[in-house]
Every structure is written in structure tokens, then in C-alpha cells.
C-alpha positions in Angstrom: -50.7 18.7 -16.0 -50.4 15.1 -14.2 -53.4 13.5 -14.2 -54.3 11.5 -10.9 -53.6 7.3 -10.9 -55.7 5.0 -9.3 -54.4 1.1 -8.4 -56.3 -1.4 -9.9 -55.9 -5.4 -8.8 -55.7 -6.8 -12.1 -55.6 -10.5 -12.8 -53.6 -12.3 -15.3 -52.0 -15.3 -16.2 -48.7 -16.2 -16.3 -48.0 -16.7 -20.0 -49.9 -13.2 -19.9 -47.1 -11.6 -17.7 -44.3 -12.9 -19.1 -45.5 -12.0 -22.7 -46.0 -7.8 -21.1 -42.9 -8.2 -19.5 -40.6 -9.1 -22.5 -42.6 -6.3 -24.4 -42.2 -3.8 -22.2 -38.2 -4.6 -21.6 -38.2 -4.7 -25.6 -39.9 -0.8 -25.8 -38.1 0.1 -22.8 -41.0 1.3 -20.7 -43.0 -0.5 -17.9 -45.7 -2.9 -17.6 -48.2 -0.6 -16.2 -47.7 2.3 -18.9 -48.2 -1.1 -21.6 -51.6 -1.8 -19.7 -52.4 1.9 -19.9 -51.8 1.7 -23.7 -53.5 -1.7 -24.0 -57.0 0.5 -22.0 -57.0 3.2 -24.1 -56.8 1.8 -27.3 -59.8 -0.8 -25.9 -61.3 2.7 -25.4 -60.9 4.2 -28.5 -61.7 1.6 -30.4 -64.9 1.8 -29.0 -65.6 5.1 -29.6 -64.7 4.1 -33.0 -66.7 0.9 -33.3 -70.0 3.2 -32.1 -69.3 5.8 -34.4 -69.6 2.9 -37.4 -72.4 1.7 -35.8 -74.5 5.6 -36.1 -73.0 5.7 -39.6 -74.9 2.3 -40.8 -78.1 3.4 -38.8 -78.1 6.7 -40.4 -77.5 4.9 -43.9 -80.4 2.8 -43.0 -82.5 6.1 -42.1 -81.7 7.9 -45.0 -80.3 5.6 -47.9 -78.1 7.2 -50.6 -79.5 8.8 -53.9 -79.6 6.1 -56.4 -78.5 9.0 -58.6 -75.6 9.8 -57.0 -74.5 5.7 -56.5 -75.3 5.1 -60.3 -73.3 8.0 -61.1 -70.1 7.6 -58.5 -70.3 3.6 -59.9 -69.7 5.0 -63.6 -67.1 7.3 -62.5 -65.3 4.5 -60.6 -65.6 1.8 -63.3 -63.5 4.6 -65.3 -61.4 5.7 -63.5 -60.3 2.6 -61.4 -56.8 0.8 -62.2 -57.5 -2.6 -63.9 -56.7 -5.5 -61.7 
């Protein structure tokens, strides 16, 4: 299903254009669909930067076992490849 566009008035600089330009000519597809990348993946890694962000505070609510680090530690300092 094709998803409705909307224009936007976007404003770049030169170098900027250029620089999109010879990328897009190089993956054979358009400015605008490199901008649409270039929003989504702003997007995303939002999403993903957020998601860190509830991980740490729900560290910080509920810290790890000491058990369980002690334990994993050992395991890891056995198991690991020496540098």
C-alpha cells in the first residue's frame, strides 16, 4: 500500500547538496528517497537511544544481584580469550 507524501521546504547548503547529489547518482536513486533514509534512521535511532535510556533507569531501579555479577565475572575471566 503507497503511503501518502507530503512536501517539505528544506534548507541546505550547497556543499550539502552537492555531497546528496553525487551519493544518490552513486546508489542510483534520488535525492529525496536519500533524505527519506537520512529521517528514518534519525528516527530510529531515537527510538533506540530512548530504549538505552529505560534500560539504565531500570538498572538504576533495580541493580543486579551481586551474586549473579560475582558469578558471570568468574565465568568470564575463564572462559574469555587471552588478549
Amino acid at each position: 500500500m503507497a503511503m501518502a507524501r507530503r512536501e517539505l521546504l528544506v534548507q541546505l547548503d550547497d556543499d550539502l547538496v552537492h555531497e546528496l547529489d553525487r551519493l544518490a547518482t552513486s546508489l542510483g536513486t534520488s535525492r529525496s528517497e536519500l533524505l527519506r533514509r537520512g529521517a528514518q534512521v534519525v528516527i530510529e535511532a531515537g527510538d533506540l537511544a530512548a530504549a538505552d535510556r529505560e534500560l539504565m533507569a531500570a538498572y538504576r531501579r533495580l541493580p543486579p544481584d551481586p551474586a549473579l555479577l560475582l558469578s558471570v565475572t568468574r565465568l568470564a575471566a575463564r572462559t574469555a580469550p587471552p588478549w
